[in-house]
C-alpha positions, -999 to 999 in steps of 0.1 A, spaced: 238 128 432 207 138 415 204 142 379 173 164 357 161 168 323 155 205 322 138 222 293 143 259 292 126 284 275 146 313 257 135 349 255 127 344 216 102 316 226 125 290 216 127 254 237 164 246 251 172 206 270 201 203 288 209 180 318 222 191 354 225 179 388 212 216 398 183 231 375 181 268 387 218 273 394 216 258 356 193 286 345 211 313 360 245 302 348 227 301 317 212 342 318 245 355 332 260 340 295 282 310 308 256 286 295 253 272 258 257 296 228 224 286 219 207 303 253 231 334 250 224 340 213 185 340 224 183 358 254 171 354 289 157 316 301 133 304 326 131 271 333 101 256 318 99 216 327 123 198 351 123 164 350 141 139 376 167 112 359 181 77 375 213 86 368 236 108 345 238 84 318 198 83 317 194 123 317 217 125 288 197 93 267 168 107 278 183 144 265 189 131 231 151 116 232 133 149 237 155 167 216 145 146 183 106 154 194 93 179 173 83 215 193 48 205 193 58 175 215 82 197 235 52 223 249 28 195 253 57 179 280 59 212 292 22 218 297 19 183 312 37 196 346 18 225 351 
């Protein structure tokens, strides 16, 4: 099974990660409010930056490493996979 870093972007702009073995059933699960409380207290999401992890252990280190990264950081990973 196949595990991604996913960074979404909330309606107020703000920048979400989160790991999953399914990115945009993720993001929808997120928008219909079953997600985090951080997504539903901000709005809608769209998924931003998806990145592809060895395993579920490595999404979730590598989870905790982008969230420490300051926003700055974030959008310039995000702008990297456009």
């Amino acid at each position: 099974m196949a595990w991604y870093l996913y960074l979404a972007r909330c309606a107020d702009g703000s920048l979400y990660a989160g790991v999953t073995t399914n990115p945009s059933k993720r993001i929808a699960s997120h928008n219909a409010g079953r997600g985090s409380k951080y997504v539903r207290s901000r709005g809608a999401a769209v998924l931003a930056y998806v990145e592809p992890c060895a395993s579920r252990s490595a999404a979730q280190r590598r989870e905790r490493e982008v969230q420490s990264w300051t926003r700055q950081r974030k959008l310039a990973l995000v702008s990297k996979q456009r």
